[in-house]
N, C-alpha and C positions, 0 to 999 in steps of 0.2 A: 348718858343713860343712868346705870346704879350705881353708887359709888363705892357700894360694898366689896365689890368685883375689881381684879386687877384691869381686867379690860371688857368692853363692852362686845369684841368679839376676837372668838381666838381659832383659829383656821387651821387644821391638821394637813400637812402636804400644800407645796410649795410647787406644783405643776399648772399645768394650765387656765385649769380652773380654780386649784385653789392661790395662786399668785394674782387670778383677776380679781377674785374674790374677797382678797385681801386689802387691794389696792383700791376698790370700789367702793366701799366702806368705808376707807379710811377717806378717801374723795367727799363721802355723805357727812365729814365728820365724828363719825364713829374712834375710840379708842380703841386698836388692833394689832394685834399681834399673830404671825406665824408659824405654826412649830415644823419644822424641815431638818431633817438627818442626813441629807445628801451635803458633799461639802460646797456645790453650788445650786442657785435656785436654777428653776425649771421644770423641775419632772424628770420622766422619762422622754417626754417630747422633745423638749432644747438640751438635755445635753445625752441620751443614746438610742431617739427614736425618729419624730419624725424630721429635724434639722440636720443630724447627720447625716440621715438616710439621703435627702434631697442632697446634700450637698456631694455625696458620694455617686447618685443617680446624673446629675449633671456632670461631672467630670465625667466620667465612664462614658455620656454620651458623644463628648467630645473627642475622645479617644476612638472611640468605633465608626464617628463620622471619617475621621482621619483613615484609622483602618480596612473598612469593607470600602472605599471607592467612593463614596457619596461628595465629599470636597472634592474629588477629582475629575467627578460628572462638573462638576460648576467651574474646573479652570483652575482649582488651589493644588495643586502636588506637593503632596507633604509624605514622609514616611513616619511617624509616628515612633516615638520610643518611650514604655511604659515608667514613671519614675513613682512606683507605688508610694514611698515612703513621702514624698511631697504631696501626694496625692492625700496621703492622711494628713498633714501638717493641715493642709487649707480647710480641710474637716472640722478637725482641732479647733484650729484658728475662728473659724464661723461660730462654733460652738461656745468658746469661749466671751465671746462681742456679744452674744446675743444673753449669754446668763450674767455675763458681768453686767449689761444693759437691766436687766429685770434688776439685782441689786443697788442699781443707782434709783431704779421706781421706790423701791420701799425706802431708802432713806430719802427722798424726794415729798413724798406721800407719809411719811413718819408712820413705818407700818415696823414693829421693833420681829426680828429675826431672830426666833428661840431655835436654837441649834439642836438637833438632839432627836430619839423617836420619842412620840407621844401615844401617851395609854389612860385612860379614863382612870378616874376614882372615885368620881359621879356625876353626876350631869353637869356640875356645875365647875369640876374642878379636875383639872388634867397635870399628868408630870410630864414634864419634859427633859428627857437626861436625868439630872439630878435633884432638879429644881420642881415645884410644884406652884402653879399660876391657875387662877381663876379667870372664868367669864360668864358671862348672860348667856352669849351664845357662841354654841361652837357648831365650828361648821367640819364635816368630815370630808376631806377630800383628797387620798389618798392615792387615787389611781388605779391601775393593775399591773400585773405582770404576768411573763410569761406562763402561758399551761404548758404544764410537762407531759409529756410522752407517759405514762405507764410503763416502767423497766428500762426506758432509756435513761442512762449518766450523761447528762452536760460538764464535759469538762474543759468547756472555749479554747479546743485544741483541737482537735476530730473532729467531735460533737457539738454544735456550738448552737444557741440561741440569738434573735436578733440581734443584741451586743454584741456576740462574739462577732458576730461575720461585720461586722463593722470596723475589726481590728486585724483581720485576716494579716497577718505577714509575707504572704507570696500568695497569687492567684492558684487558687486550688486545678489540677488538673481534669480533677471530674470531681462536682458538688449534686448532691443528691437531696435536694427540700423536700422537707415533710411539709403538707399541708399546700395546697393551690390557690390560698388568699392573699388579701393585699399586701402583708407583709412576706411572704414567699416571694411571690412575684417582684416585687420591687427589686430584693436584696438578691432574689436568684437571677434577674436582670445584668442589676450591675456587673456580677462575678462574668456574665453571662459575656458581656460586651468586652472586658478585659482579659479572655481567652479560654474561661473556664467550661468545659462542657458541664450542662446543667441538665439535671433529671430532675424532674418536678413529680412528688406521690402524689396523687388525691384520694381521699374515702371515698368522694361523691362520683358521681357520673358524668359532672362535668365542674370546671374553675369558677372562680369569685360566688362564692355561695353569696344567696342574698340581691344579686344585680342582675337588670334582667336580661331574658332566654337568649334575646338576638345579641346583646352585648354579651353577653358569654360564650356565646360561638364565635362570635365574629374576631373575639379576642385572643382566643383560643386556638382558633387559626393564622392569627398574628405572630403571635409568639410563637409556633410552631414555626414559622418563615423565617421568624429572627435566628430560629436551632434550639430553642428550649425543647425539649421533650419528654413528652407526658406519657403518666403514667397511671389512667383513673380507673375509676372505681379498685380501689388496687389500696388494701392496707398493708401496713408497717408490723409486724408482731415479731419482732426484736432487732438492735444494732449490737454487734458486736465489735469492739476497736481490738486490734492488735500491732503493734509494731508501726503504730502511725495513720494506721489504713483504716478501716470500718465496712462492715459486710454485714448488707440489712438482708432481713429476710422477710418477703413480702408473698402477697397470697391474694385472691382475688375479694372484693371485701364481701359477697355473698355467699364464699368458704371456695375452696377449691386446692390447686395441685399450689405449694409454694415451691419457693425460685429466688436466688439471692443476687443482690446489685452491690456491687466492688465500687467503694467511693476513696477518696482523701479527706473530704468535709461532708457532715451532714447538716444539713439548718433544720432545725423542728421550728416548726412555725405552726401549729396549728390553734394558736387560739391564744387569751389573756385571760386573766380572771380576778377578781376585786382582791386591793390588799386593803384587807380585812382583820389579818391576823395580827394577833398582839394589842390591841387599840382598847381591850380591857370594857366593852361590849356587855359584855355577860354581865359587868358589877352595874350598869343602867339599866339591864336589861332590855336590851335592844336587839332585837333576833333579828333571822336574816330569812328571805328566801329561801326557796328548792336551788336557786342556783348562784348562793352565796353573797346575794347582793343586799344593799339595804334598802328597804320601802321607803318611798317618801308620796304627801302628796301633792298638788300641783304647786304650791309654792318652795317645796323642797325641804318641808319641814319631814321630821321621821316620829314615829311612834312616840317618843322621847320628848318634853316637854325643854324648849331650848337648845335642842342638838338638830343640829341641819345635815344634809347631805348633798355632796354633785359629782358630777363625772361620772369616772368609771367605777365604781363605787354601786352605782344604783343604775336600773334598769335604761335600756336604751344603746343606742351604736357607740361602740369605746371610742369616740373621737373627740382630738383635741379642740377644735370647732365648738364641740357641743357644749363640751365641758367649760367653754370660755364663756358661753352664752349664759350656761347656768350662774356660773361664777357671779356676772354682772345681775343676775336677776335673784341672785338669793339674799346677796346685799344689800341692794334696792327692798325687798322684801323683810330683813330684819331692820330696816332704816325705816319702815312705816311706808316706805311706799309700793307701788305695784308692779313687780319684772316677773314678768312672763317668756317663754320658750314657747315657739311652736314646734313641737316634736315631728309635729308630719312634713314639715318642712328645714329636711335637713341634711346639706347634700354630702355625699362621697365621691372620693376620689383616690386613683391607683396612679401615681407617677412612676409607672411604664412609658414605653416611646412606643407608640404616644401611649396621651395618658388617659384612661377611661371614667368616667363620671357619672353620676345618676344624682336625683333629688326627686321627693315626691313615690308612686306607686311604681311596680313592670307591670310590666303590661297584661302578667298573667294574674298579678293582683288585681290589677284594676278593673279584671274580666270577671272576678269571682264578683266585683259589688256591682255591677249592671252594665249598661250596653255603652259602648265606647267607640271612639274613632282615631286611627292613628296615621300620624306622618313621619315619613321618613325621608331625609336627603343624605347622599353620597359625598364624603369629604373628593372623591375626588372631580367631582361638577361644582367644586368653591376655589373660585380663582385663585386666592391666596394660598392656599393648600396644593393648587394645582401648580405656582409659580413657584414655591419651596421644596415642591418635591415630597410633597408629604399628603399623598392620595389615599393615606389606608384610612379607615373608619366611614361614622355617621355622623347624626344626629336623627333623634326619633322624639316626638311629640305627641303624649298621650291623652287626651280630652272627653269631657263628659258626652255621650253622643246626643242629648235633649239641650245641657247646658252651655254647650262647649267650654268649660271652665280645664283647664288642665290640670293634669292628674298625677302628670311624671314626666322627666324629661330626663335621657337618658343620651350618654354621647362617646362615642372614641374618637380621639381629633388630639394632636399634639399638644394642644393649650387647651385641652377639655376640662381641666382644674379651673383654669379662670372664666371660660366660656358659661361654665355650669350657674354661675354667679346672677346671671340677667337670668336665668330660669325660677331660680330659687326665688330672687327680690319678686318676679311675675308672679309665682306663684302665692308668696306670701301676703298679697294683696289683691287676691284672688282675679288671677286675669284669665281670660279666655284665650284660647288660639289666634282668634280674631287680633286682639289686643298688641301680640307678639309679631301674626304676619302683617298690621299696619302702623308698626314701630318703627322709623328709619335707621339703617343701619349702615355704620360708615363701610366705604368699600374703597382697597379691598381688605377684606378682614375674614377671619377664619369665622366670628361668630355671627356673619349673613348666613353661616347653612342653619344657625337656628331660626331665622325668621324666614327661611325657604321648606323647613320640616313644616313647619305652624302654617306656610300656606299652604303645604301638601295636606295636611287635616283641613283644609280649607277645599279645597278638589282644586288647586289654582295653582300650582307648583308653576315658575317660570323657566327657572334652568335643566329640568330632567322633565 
């Protein structure tokens, strides 16, 4: 590109989006470089959110399969003995293979790693550490972190944020999580399955805000079977720690009588929010949102002429998914060519046992824009689900009722993470139900209950 410029693009934050970001570019040819202050790449994602988390979520699963009886429904008699400390070691260990892996992409891809945080000094020219390096374009892609509580102290001892509970030194004897979304759930899960009684708060009326109504009940009474116990519409308005302990005081969130719950750990988990700060913003003149985020438009360009944005950073679901998707399309897009995101097509998922998934509209959005039709099938009339032992959940299929074009596809099913996949690709190529319920699908497999919801939107359901 210029030659005036140290590089033709320079990429703040080293997570998921901005590591693909970086690597994508330099793929295009592009001169790049990116500036990261973590002492490995990753994010928060690979090294203390969403890879540890899985990797702590599968162990723990295998431990409680051991524990509650289920190997021993199948013939394996085993007694289980907890060895927490190895249990973190393989964490570790995962975590480390996967960011040392990203650092072999950039010197692979000749993407140069400026160590250090980065802060504007104008559009064109950023410090980093100590150093001050130019480019054409910079791309922001710094991420989030945790939202604080209001008056709550995180001290990753009592009180602990997703990190903390991720380093837990002894299974808490009773854990109390703020907040009944995906990362609550997950982490209050694990503690959950390796012996910790777990009290889940929610503000709302009901868990996973955002995913739809029948997968939120249906979840909701999962976890309550697993022994999670809930405690909604029901706010937090203070934690107190003493002598190791913590004694929240909660109330009903429409106001009412409060009432205190005696923990050893608490997880705040109620939310993320763009890291924003420090990045030196103000001297480009680059403002933000009502909810702290940066504007861009469809190509990810922001107000700012040569300063880009992705992730969690800017409007949309803080996932690392998305953020990777941007990543490849913002670089393609300062490379002269055309990456695009389709926002409406972008799934979640909650790695619980099982794990809950959605892509597309619920069903109560999809009611608000016109008249719809929907199906649903029962994991436990899916053979494979039924021969594992693994009956709890659905699948639900939501379609235009004139067009039949689907609209959302929503699911709880133990492999609902990778199930969700053939929904999404359907959707993003605009398929009908039709489409889905005359797909062949190998058998037996867990993901025939999607092509038996799609023929329930069909009226033609075979197995229920």
């Amino acid at each position: 590109m210029a030659d005036e410029f140290d590089y033709d693009v320079l990429v703040i934050g080293a997570g998921p989006g901005g590591y693909v970001a970086a690597i994508r570019a330099a793929q295009l040819g592009l001169k790049v470089a990116c500036a990261e202050s973590r002492e490995t790449l990753g994010g928060t994602c690979l090294n203390v959110g969403c890879i540890p988390s899985k990797a702590m979520l599968h162990a723990s699963e295998y431990f409680d399969a051991a524990a509650n009886g289920t190997m021993a429904k199948m013939g394996i008699k085993v007694t289980p003995e907890l060895d927490l400390e190895a249990m973190h070691a393989q964490r570790r260990d995962s975590v480390k293979g996967l960011t040392g892996g990203i650092e072999f992409l950039f010197k692979k891809n000749k993407v140069t790693w400026l160590k250090g945080r980065a802060s504007f000094e104008d559009a064109h020219t950023v410090s980093v550490g100590e150093q001050k390096v130019t480019a054409k374009n910079v791309v922001i892609a710094t991420g989030s972190s945790v939202t604080p509580l209001p008056g709550v102290t995180i001290d990753q001892q009592v009180v602990v944020d997703s990190t903390g509970a991720l380093e837990l030194p002894k299974v808490p004897e009773h854990m109390v999580v703020i907040g009944g979304g995906v990362i609550g759930l997950e982490l209050g899960s694990v503690w959950r399955r390796l012996g910790a009684k777990v009290t889940c708060v929610e503000f709302l009326d009901q868990i996973l805000p955002g995913f739809d109504g029948d997968v939120r009940k249906e979840a909701n009474k999962i976890f309550k079977k697993q022994g999670i116990e809930f405690k909604l519409s029901t706010k937090v308005t203070s934690v107190a720690v003493d002598g190791g302990k913590a004694t929240l005081t909660v109330e009903p969130a429409a106001g009412g009588e409060a009432s205190t719950i005696d923990a050893d750990c608490v997880l705040v988990s109620i939310g993320r929010k763009p890291n924003v700060e420090g990045l030196g913003l103000e001297k480009i003149g680059l403002e933000l949102n009502n909810r702290g985020q940066i504007g861009t438009d469809h190509d990810f360009r922001t107000s700012v002429s040569g300063v880009w944005a992705i992730g969690d950073v800017i409007p949309g679901p803080m996932l690392a998914h998305k953020a990777e998707d941007e990543g490849i399309a913002v670089a393609e897009n300062i490379a002269g060519q055309h990456g695009i995101v389709n926002h409406d097509v972008i799934p979640s998922v909650v790695y619980t046992w099982p794990e809950v998934a959605g892509v597309g509209l619920t069903e109560e959005a999809a009611k608000e824009k016109g008249e719809i039709k929907v199906g649903k099938f029962p994991m436990v009339a899916n053979s494979r689900a039924k021969t594992n032992h693994e009956p709890d959940g659905f699948v639900k299929v939501i379609a235009d009722a004139k067009t039949d074009r689907v609209l959302g596809v929503w699911c709880i099913a133990t492999v609902a993470g990778t199930m969700i996949a053939q929904a999404a690709q359907a959707m993003e190529f605009g398929a009908t139900s039709e489409d889905i319920a005359y797909t062949c699908h190998a058998h037996p497999t867990h993901s025939e209950a999607v092509k038996e919801a799609a023929m329930a939107v069909q009226g033609k359901p075979i197995h229920i």
